[in-house]
C-alpha positions as CSV (number, residue, x, y, z in Angstrom):
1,X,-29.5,-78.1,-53.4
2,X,-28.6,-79.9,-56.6
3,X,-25.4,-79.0,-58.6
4,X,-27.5,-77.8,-61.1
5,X,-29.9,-75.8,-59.0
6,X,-26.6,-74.2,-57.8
7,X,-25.1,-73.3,-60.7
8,X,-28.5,-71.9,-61.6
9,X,-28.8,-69.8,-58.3
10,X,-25.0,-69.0,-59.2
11,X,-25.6,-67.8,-62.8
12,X,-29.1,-65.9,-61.4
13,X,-26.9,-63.6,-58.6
14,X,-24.0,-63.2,-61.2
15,X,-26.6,-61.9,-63.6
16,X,-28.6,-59.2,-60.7
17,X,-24.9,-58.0,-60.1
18,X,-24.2,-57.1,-64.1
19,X,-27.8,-55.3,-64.1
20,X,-26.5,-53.8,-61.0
21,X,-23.4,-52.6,-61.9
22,X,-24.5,-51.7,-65.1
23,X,-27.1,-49.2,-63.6
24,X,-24.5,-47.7,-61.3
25,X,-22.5,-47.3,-65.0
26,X,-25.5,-45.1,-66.1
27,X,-26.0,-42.8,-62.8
28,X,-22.2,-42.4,-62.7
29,X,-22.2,-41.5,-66.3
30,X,-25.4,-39.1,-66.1
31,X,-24.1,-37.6,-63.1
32,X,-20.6,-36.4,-64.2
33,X,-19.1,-34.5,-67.5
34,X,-20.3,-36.9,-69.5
35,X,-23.7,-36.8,-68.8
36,X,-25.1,-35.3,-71.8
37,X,-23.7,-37.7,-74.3
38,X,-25.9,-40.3,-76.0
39,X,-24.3,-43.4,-74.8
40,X,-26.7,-46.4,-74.2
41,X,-25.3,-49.5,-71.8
42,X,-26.7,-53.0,-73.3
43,X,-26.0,-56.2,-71.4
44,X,-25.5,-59.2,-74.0
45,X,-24.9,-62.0,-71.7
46,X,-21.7,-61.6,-69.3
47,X,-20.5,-58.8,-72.1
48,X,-21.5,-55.1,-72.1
49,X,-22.5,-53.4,-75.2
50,X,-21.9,-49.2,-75.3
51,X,-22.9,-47.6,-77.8
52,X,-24.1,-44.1,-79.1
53,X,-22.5,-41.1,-80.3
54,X,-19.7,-38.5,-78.6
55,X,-18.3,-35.5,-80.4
56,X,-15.0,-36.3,-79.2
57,X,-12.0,-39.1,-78.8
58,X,-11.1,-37.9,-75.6
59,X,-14.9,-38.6,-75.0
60,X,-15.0,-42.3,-76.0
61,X,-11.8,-43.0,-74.2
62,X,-13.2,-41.5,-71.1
63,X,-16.5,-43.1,-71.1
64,X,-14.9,-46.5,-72.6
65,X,-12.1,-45.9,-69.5
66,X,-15.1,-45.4,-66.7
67,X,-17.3,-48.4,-68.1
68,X,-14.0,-51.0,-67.9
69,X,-13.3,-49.6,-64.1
70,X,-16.8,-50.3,-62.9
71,X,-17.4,-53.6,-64.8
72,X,-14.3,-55.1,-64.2
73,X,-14.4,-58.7,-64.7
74,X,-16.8,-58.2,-67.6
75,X,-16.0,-57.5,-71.1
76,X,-16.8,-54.2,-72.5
77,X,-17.5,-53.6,-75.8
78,X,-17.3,-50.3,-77.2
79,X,-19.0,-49.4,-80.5
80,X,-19.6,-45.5,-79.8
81,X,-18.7,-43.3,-82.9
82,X,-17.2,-40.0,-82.9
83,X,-19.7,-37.3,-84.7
84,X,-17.0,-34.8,-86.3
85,X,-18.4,-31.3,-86.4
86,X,-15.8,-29.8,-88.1
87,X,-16.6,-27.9,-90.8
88,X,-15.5,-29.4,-94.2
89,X,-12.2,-28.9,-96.2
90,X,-13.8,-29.1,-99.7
91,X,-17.6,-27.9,-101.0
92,X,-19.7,-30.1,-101.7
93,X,-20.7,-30.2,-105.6
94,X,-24.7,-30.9,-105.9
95,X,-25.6,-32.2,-109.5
């Protein structure tokens, strides 16, 4: 085999592993407390991509915290946003 063809073959089974471990992600996350969050795992090359919306802090740092333990060696990016459903301090003037 050809460097090239190896490096190929290389970059191929590096690739099946990410989709891999990125699925195992998604079960672990659907299976545990998290589960009814709407967080959605996108690979962008070696990187992951999370993103959604959680109602907490404690939420994103937990799902953040899980995704970076199972996808070690790939970076994690986390653009999830916090929904606050508190209710406001002020009313709202309607014109």
């Amino acid at each position: 085999m050809s460097r090239h063809g190896a490096q190929s073959a290389a970059d191929a089974g590096a690739a099946q592993n990410l989709d891999y471990l990125v699925a195992h992600l998604t079960d672990h996350l659907a299976a545990g407390p998290l589960g009814e969050l709407g967080v959605r795992i996108e690979i962008r090359g070696e990187a992951v991509l999370l993103t959604g919306t959680v109602p907490s802090v404690q939420c994103r740092d937990d799902v953040l915290r899980t995704a970076r333990a199972e996808l070690l060696g790939h970076p994690v990016h986390c653009d999830i946003v916090i929904v606050d459903n508190s209710a406001p301090d002020h009313a709202e003037e309607v014109e």
